[in-house]
C-alpha positions as CSV (number, residue, x, y, z in Angstrom):
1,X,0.0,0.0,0.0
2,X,3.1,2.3,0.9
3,X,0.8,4.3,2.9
4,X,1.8,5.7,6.6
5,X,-0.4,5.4,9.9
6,X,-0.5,8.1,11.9
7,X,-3.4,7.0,14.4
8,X,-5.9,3.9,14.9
9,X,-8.8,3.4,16.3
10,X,-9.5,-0.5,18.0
11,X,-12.3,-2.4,16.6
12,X,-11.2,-6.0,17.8
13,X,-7.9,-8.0,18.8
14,X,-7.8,-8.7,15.1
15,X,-9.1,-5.3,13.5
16,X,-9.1,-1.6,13.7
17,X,-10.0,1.3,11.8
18,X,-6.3,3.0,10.1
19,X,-6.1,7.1,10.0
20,X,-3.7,7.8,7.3
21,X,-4.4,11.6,6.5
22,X,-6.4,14.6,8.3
23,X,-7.0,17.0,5.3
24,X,-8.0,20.6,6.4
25,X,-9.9,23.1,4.1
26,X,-13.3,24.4,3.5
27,X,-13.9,20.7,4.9
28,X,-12.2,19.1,7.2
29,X,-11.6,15.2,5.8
30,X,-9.7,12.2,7.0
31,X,-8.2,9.3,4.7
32,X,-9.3,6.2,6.9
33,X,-9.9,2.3,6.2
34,X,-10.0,-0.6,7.8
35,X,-7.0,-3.1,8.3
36,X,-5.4,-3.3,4.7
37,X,-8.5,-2.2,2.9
38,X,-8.4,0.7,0.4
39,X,-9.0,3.8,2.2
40,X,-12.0,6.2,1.8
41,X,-12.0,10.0,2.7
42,X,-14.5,10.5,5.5
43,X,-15.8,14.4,6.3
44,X,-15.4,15.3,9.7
45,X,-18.3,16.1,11.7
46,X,-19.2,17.5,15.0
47,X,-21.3,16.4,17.2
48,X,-24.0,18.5,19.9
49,X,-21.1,18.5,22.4
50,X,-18.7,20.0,19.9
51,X,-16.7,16.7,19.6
52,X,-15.1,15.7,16.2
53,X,-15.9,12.4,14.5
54,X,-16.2,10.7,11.5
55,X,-18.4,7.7,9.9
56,X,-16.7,5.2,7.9
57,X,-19.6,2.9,6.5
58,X,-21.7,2.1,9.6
59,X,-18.8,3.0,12.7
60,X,-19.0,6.7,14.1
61,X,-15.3,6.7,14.7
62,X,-14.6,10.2,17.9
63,X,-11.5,11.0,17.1
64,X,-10.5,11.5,20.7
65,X,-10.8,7.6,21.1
66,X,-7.9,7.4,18.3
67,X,-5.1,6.4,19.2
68,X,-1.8,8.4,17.4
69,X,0.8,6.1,16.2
């Protein structure tokens, strides 16, 4: 893939959602995926607290529970 992590995000003993890019702009994205899959870019939302996440297929991923590599 040739691809860097620079945080994760624990699903199982066996999987876990990869952060290889935080994008910023008019719209904040991230470049995630999970284990060796082909990354997606996710928007960044916030939610009623004023916390950042991000959906990747069904997960809402907080990115205060990722862990930086």
């Amino acid at each position: 893939m040739g691809r860097e992590i620079i945080a994760v995000y624990g699903l199982t003993n066996t999987a876990s959602v990869n952060i290889y890019e935080i994008q910023h702009g008019i719209e904040d994205t991230v470049l995630a995926g999970i284990n060796n899959q082909e990354p997606e870019e996710c928007v960044i939302q916030y939610d009623n607290e004023g916390e950042p996440f991000f959906k990747l297929g069904e997960l809402e991923i907080p990115l205060s529970e990722c862990m930086r590599v």
